[in-house]
N, C-alpha and C positions, 0 to 999 in steps of 0.2 A: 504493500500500500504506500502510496506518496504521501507526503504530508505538506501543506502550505500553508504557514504561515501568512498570513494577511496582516499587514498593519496599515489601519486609516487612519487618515490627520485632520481633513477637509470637516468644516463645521455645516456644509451649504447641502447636504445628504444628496434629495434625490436628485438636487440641480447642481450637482458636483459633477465638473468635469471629470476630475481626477479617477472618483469615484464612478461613474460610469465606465471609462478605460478599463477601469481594474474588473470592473464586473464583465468586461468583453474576454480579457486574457484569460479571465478563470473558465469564462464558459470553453474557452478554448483550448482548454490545458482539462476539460474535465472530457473533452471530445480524445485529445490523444491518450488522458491517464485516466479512462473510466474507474478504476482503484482506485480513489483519494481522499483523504479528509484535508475539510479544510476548517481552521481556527482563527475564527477574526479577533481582532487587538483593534479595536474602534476606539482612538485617542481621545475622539472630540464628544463621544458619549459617554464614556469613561476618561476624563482628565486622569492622567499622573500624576502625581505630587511634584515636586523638583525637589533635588537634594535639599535638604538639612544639615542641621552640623552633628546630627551621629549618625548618619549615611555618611557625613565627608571624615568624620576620625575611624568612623569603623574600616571603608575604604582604606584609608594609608597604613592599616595596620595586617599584618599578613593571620590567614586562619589562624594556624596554632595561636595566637595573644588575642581570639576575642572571646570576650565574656556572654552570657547569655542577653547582655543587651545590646551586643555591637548584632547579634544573629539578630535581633527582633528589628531593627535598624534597618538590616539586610533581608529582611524577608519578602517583600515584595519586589525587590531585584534579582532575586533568587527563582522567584517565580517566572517573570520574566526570561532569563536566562534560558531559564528549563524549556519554556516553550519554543525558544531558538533554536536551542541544540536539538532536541525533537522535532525541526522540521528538515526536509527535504530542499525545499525552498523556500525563500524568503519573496514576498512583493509587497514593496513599499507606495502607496498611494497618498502623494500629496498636494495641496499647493505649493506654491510658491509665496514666501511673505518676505516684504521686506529685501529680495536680493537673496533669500536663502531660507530653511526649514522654520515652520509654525515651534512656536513656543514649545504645544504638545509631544510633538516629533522630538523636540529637542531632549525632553525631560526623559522621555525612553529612552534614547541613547545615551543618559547620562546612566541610566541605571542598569543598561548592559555593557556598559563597556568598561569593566573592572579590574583594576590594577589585581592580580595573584588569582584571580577567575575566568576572565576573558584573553585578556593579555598578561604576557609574564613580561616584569620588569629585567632587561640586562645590561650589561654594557654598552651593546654595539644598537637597545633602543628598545622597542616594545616590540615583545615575537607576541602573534595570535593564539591561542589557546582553541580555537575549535574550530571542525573539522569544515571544510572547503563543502561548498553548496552554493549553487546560481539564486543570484539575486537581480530581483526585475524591479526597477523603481517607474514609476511613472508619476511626474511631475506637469500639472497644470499653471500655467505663466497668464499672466493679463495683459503682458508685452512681449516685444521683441527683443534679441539679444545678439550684443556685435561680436560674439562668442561663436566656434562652429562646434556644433557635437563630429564626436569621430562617425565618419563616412557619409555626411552634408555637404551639399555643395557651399563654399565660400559664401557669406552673407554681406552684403552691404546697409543693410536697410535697419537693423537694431539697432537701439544707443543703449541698451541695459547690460549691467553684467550679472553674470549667473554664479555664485555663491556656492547654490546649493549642489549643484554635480561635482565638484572638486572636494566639495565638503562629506557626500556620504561618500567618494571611493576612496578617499581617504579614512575617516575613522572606522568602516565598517572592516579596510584592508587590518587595520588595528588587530583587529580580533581574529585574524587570520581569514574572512571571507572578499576574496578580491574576483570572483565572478560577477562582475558587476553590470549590467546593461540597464541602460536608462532613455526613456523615452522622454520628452520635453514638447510639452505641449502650449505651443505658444499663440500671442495675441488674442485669449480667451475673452478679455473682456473687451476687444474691440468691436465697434458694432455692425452687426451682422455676423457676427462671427459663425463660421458655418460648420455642418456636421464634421464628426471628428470619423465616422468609423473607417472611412478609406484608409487613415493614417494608423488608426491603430491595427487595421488588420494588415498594415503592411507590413510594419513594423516586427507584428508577432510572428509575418510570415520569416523574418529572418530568423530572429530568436529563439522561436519557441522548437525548431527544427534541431537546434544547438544543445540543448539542454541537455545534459547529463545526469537523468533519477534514475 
């Protein structure tokens, strides 16, 4: 059986870009992986908390020196975690705010991405801690950006930059998963903006043929 993880961020539900997208690749990963379960992480209907300061002392302290309050601290990061490493794949559905990830989005990743759990501390930097799985992000924009995704034709016409794609393949590479494909869904809030599925089913057409479960 495959397992996917789903994490949504997007507050706008049915009239979510992002959140539509996501609902296309599933149906289309449940077409090639009739086997599967899938477990949604809904951000924006369940907020995360954001660290505290006994999430941030339990953190910089390695297992063996925590007490049963640095674990109580840790327990809903824990959980988290667990539903990570349990999955197969990963697909991240989000906006765009601000240049880069929703608050929501952010506060998940604060609480998976853990010094002596996630990533082990060494010399030479942070090595990842868990085991390699494709991860599909798809990200809704309400501009344009003078930025090119790999395999795009050269853009002229953007003046935004994009934050957030350098920012998850980077911390997610953290934790040891560097399969990373992201889709960028731009000028959403311009007007008329017109149906998305050509894009996304093109898209999947590349990707989803690539996957490794």
């Amino acid at each position: 059986m495959i397992r996917i993880l789903h994490v949504s961020a997007s507050t706008r539900e049915a009239s979510s870009r992002s959140r539509i997208a996501a609902d296309m690749v599933l149906a289309r990963l449940r077409e090639s992986h009739p086997d599967q379960s899938i477990v949604e992480r809904d951000l924006a209907a369940r907020p995360l908390p954001h660290p505290d300061v006994g999430f941030v002392e339990a953190t910089a302290l390695p297992p063996k020196a925590h007490t049963e309050q640095h674990a109580h601290s840790l327990a809903l990061s824990e959980n988290l975690i667990r539903e990570l490493e349990l999955s197969d794949l990963l697909l991240i559905s989000t906006p765009m705010h601000n240049f880069t990830v929703p608050s929501v989005l952010k506060a998940w990743v604060d609480h998976v991405v853990r010094p002596y759990r996630t990533f082990q501390l060494s010399p030479e930097g942070k090595i990842g801690l868990l085991r390699p799985r494709p991860v599909l992000v798809i990200s809704a924009c309400g501009g344009g950006f003078m930025d090119d995704m790999p395999g795009e034709t050269p853009r002229t016409t953007g003046k935004q930059k994009d934050f957030l794609t350098s920012y998850l393949r980077y911390v997610l590479a953290v934790i040891g998963l560097t399969q990373v494909q992201i889709l960028r869904l731009e000028h959403q809030n311009a007007p008329g903006a017109g149906d998305i599925t050509d894009e996304i089913n093109n898209w999947a057409d590349q990707v989803l043929d690539q996957l490794e479960l």
